[in-house]
C-alpha atoms as one frame of an Amber mdcrd trajectory, in Angstrom:
protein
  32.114  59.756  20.334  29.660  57.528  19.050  29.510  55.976  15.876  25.987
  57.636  14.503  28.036  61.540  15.411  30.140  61.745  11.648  32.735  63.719
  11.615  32.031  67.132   9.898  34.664  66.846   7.155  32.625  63.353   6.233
  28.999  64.981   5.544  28.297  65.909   2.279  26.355  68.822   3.691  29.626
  70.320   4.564  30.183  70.164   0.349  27.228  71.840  -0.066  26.298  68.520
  -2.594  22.395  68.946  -3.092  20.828  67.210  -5.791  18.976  70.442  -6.314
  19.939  73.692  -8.068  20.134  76.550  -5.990  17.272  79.136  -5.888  17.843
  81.975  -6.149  15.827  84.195  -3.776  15.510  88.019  -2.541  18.536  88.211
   0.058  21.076  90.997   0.890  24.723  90.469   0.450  26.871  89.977   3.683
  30.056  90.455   5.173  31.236  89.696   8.281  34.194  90.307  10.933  35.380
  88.525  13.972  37.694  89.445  16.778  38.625  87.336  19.768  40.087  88.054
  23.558  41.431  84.832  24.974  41.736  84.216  28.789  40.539  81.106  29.816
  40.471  79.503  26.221  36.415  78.804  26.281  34.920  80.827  23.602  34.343
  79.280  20.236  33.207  81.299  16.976  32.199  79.341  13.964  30.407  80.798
  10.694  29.404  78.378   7.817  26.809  78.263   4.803  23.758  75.802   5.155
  23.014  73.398   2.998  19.460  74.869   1.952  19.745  75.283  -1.869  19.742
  79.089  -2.122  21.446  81.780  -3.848  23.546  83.482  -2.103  23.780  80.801
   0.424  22.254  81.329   3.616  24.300  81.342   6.730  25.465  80.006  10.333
  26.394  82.819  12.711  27.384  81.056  15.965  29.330  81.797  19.238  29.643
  79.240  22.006  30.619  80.472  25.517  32.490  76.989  27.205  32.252  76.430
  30.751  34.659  74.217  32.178  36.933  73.926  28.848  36.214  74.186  25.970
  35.144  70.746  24.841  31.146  71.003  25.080  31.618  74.027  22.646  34.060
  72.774  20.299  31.631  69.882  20.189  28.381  72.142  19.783  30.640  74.189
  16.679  31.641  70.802  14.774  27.761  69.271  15.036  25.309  71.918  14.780
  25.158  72.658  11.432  25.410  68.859  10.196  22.618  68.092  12.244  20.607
  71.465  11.505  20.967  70.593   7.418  18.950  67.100   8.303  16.134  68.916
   9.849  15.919  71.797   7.529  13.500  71.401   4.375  16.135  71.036   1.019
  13.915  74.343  -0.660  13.223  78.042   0.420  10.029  79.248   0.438   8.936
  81.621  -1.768   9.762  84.862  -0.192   6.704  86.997  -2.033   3.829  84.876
  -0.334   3.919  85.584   3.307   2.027  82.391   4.058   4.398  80.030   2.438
   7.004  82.630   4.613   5.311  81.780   7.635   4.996  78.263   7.607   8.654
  77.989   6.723   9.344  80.091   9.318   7.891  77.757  11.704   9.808  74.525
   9.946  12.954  76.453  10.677  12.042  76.830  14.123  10.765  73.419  15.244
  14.232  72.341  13.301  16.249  74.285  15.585  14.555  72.881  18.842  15.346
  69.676  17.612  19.046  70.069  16.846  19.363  71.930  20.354  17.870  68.240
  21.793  20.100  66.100  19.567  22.735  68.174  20.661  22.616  68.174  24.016
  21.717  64.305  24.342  24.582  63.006  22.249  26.977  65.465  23.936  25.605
  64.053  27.134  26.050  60.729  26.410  29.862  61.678  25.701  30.124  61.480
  29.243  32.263  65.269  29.394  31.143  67.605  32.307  31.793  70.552  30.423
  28.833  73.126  28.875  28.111  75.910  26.886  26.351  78.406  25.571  25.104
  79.070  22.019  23.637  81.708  20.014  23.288  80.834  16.602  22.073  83.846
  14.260  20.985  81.597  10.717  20.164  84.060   7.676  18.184  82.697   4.909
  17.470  85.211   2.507  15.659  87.869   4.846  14.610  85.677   7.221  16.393
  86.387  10.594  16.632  83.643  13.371  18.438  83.972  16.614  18.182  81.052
  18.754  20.098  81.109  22.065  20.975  79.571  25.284  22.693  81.283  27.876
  24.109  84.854  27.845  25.699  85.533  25.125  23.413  88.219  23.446  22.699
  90.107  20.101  21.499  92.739  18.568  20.415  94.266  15.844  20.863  97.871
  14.157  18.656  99.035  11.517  20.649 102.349  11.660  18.069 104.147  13.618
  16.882 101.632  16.370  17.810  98.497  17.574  16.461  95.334  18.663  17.808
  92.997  21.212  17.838  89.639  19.570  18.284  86.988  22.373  16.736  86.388
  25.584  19.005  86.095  28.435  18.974  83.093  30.600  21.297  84.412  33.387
  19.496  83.622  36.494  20.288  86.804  38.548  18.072  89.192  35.571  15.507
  86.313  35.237  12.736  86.265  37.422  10.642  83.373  35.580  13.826  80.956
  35.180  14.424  81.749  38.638  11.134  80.472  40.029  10.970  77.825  37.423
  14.194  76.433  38.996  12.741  76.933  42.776   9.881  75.763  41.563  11.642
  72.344  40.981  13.227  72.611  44.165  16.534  73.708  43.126  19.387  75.514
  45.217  20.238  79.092  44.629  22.223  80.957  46.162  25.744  83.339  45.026
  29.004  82.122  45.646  29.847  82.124  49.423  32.498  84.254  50.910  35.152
  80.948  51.420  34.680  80.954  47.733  33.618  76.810  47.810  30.424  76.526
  47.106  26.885  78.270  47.659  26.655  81.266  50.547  25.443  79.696  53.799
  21.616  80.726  54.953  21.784  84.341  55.568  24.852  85.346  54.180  25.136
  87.940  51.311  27.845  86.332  49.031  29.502  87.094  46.490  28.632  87.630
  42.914  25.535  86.707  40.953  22.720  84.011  41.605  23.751  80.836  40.888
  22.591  76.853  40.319  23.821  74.129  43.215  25.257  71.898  42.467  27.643
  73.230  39.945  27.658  77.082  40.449  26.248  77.985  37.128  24.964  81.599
  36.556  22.618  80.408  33.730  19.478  78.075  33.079  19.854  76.875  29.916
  22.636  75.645  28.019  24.486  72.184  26.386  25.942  69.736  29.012  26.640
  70.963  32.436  25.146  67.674  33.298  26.697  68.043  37.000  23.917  71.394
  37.279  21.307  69.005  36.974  18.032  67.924  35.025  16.532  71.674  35.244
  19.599  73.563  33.246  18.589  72.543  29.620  19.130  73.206  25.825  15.772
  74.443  24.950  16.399  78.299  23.228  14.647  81.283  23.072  13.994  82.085
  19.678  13.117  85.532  18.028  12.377  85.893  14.320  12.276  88.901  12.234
  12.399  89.791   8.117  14.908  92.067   7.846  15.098  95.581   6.045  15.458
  95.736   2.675  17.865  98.746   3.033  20.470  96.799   5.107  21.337  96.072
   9.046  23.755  95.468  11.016  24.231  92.214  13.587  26.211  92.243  16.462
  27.122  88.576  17.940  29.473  88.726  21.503  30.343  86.392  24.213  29.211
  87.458  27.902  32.881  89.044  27.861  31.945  91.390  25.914  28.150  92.374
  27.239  29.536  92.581  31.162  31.538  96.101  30.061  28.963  97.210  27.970
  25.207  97.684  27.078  23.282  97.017  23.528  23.345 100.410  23.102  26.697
 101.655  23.530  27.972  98.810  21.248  25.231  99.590  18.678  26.745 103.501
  19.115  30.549 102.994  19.607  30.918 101.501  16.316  27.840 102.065  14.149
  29.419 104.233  11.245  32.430 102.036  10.943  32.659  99.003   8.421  32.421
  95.415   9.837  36.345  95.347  10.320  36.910  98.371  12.380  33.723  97.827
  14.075  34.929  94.677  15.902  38.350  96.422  16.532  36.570  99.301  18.345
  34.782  96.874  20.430  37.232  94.541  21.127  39.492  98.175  22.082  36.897
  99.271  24.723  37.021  95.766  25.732  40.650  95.326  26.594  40.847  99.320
  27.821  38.383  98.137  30.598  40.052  96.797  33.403  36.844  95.729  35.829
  36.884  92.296  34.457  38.985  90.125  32.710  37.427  87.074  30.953  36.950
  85.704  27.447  35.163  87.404  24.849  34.129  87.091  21.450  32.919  89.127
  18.592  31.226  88.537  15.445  29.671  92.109  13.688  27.566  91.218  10.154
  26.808  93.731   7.944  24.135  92.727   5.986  23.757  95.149   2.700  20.932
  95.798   0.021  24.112  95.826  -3.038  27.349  94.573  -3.212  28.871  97.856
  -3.621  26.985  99.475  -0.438  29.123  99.519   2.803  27.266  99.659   6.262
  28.439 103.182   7.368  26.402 104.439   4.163  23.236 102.998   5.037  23.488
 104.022   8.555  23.814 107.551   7.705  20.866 107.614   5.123  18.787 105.830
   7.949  20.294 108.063  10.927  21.580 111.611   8.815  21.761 113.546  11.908
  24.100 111.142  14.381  24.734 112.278  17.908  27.909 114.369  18.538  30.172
 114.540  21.261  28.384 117.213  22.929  32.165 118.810  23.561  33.510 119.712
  27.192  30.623 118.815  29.568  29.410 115.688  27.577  30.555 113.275  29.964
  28.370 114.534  32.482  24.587 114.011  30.571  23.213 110.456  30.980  23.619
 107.696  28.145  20.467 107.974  26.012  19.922 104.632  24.605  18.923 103.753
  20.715  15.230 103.710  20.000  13.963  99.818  20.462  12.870  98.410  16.602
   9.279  97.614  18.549   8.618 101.184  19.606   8.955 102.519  15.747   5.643
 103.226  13.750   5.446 100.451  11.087   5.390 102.810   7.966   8.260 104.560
   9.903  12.834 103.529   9.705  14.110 101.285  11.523  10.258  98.999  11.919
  10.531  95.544  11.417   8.219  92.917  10.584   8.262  90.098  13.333   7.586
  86.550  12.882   8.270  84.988  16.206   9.312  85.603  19.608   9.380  82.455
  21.971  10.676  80.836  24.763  10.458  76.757  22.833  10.432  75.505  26.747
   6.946  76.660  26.727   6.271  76.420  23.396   7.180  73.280  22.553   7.135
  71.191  26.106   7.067  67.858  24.342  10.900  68.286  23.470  11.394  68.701
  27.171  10.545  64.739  27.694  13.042  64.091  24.709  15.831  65.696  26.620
  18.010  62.495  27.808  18.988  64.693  31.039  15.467  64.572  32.526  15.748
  60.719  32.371  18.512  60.227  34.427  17.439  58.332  37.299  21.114  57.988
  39.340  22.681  61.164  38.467  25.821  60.721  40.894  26.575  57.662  39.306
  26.713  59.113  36.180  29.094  62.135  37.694  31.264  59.660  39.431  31.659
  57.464  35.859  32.007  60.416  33.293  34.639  60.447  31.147  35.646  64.087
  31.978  35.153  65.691  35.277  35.024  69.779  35.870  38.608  70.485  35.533
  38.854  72.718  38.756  36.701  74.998  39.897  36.352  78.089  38.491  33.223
  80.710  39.373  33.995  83.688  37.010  30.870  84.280  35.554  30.710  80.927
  34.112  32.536  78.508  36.121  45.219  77.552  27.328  45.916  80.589  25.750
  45.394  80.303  22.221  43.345  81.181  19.417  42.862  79.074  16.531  41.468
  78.616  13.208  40.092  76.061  12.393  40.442  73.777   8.719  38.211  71.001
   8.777  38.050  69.772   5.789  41.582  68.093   4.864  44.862  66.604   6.230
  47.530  65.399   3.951  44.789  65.463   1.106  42.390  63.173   3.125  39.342
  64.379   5.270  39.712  64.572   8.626  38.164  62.269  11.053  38.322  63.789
  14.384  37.721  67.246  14.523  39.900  67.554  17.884  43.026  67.438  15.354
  41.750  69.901  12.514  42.885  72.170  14.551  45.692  74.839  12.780  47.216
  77.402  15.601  47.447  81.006  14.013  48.003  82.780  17.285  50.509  81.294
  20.341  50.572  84.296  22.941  47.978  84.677  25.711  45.314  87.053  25.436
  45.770  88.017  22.043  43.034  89.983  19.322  42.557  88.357  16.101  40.283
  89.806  13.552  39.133  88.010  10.835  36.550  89.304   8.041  34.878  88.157
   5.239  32.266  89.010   2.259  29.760  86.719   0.879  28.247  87.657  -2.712
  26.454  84.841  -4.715  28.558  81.754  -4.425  31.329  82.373  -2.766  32.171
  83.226   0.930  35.773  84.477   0.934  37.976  84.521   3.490  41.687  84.701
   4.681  41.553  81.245   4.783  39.849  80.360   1.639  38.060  77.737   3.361
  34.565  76.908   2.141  34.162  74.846   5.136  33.985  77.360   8.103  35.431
  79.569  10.589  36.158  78.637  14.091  37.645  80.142  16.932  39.116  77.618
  19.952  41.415  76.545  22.205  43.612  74.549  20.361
């Protein structure tokens, strides 16, 4: 790692230190709840406050789907907010003047671009093969951003509608990342039936569209430099303000979103608090037997009082919920939940949106200050990196155990390489851990009483 990358237990972001006093601004109160499936060891969770002065603190929301170990996202997890907090302005805006909203809005967007860039091009110059995903879901009083790359998706629940959060970058259900990448003159193809590398000319293969060299089934993500210069970290970002009475976010790994639709999720566990929410999913999960891979949850409820739970506000905004339908109910077709962008805006469940943007497009100037696209001898830089793929695996993405992680001190000392601050709370393979928390004011409490994060690894 190079010597400008500081440890996170070493930035006094991570202290929340600010020379200013907090502000306090409109913002509901949150909780949160996290449950993880481990098979391959590649998912990372991590939630954290930002070091914008507000009160209560505004949040980090992330999961990182690894390919090829879990290094790139452990990486991703124990950099993104340190470099976020030196992009972000120190001040909210104030939330009554939807100008000054707006233009903030816009800072906070152009500030995650950049730490996507600075991301990728330090991990890069790491020298590890490995990639990943993000989706990182930042709340600043009502202020929504998602920001994603790759497939791990979210959505949101007003109680009466959703709204899909993310934009997909899975090649096989994207038609304009797939002829951006022919467009380049890129190779894809699915996974050939001797299970080596891309289907010959002509044959059907197996699976999902994917990137050669490499095998990747998405466009965009961090590392993955052995895809080439055309995979990249530039998200899609949507913005919304969110509902005064409450909402509910729903944060899960491409484990999760294979089995099941926005909808069903949104349905299965909408009138259940945060904690049994997650457990319901991550049930249907594991009673599904059609694929077996990694997944990750994180379900935030976020509430108009301290004293108001989620189921509450979903029944006042949905007082009529569909029932079983008894004996023959299995045989009528799903009906999905109305989309958030369909609803009348002086009717439930409308939100106000701010932004909704691929920053490839938007902003194409970060594209020249992606490191990647400057590599002029690519297989020499395969051949010399520090970490080659570790085997080849084509699940979806191409160690069993999950694990908490306490950056902050060892012995009484901060840590200095977050590879080690690393504390095992789970040693069996493919276990469930659920972990929830509430955040009122100050304070974001925990089972682990950490002000300093939660993440979920490979130890």
């Amino acid at each position: 790692m190079r010597g400008g990358l500081q440890p996170i237990a070493e930035h006094a972001a991570y202290r929340m230190e600010s020379a200013e006093p907090p502000t306090t601004i409109p913002s509901p109160f949150s909780c949160h709840s996290t449950a993880s499936r481990v098979v391959k060891g590649e998912d990372v969770l991590y939630i954290h406050p930002l070091a914008i002065a507000t009160q209560p603190p505004s949040m980090l929301y992330m999961v990182c789907d690894g390919h090829s170990g879990s290094e790139a996202a452990n990486y991703v997890a124990a950099n993104f907010v340190r470099i976020l907090n030196s992009f972000l302005p120190p001040k909210p805006p104030n939330m009554a003047s939807p100008k000054e909203v707006e233009m903030f809005s816009e800072v906070v967007r152009q500030a995650i671009v950049e730490t996507f860039v600075r991301l990728d091009n330090d991990w890069i110059s790491v020298g590890h093969m490995s990639g990943t995903t993000v989706t990182a879901t930042i709340v600043i009083g009502y202020l929504l951003t998602v920001a994603n790359i790759g497939d791990s998706s979210a959505v949101l629940d007003t109680g009466c509608s959703i709204l899909e959060l993310t934009g997909s970058h899975r090649i096989q259900s994207n038609p304009e990342e797939q002829a951006r990448l022919r467009g380049a003159g890129c190779t894809l193809a699915p996974l050939g039936f001797h299970l080596q590398g891309p289907a010959r000319q002509g044959e059907l293969g197996v699976g999902p569209l994917r990137l050669w060299p490499g095998g990747l089934c998405v466009s965009r993500s961090v590392g993955d430099l052995d895809a080439g210069p055309e995979v990249m970290p530039l998200p899609h970002i949507r913005q919304v303000l969110l509902p005064s009475n409450g909402a509910r976010i729903i944060v899960c790994s491409d484990g999760v979103w294979d089995l099941m639709s926005l909808s069903k999720a949104v349905k299965l566990c909408r009138f259940k608090p945060a904690s049994a929410a997650t457990a319901a999913l991550m049930g249907a999960v594991s009673r599904d037997l059609r694929l077996l891979d990694d997944a990750s949850i994180i379900v935030v409820d976020l509430l108009p009082t301290d004293g108001t739970s989620w189921p509450t506000v979903a029944l006042q905004a949905n007082p009529k919920p569909e029932k079983s339908g008894g004996l023959f109910a299995c045989f009528r077709p799903e009906l999905d939940e109305p989309d958030s962008r369909d609803v009348h805006s002086s009717g439930p469940g409308h939100l106000a949106f701010l932004a909704d943007l691929d920053s490839l497009r938007v902003y194409p100037q970060m594209r020249a200050a992606l490191q990647r696209t400057h590599i002029q001898h690519l297989a020499t830089v395969l051949s010399n990196a520090v970490g080659g793929k570790p085997g080849i695996d084509y699940t979806m993405h191409g160690a069993n155990k999950v694990s908490l992680y306490r950056g902050y001190t060892e012995n009484g000392m901060p840590r200095t390489n977050s590879s080690t601050a690393v504390a095992d709370v789970a040693s069996d393979g493919a276990n469930h851990s659920n972990h929830s928390a509430h955040s009122a004011g100050t304070q974001v409490l925990s089972e682990t009483s950490s002000p300093h994060g939660i993440m979920l690894s490979e130890a």
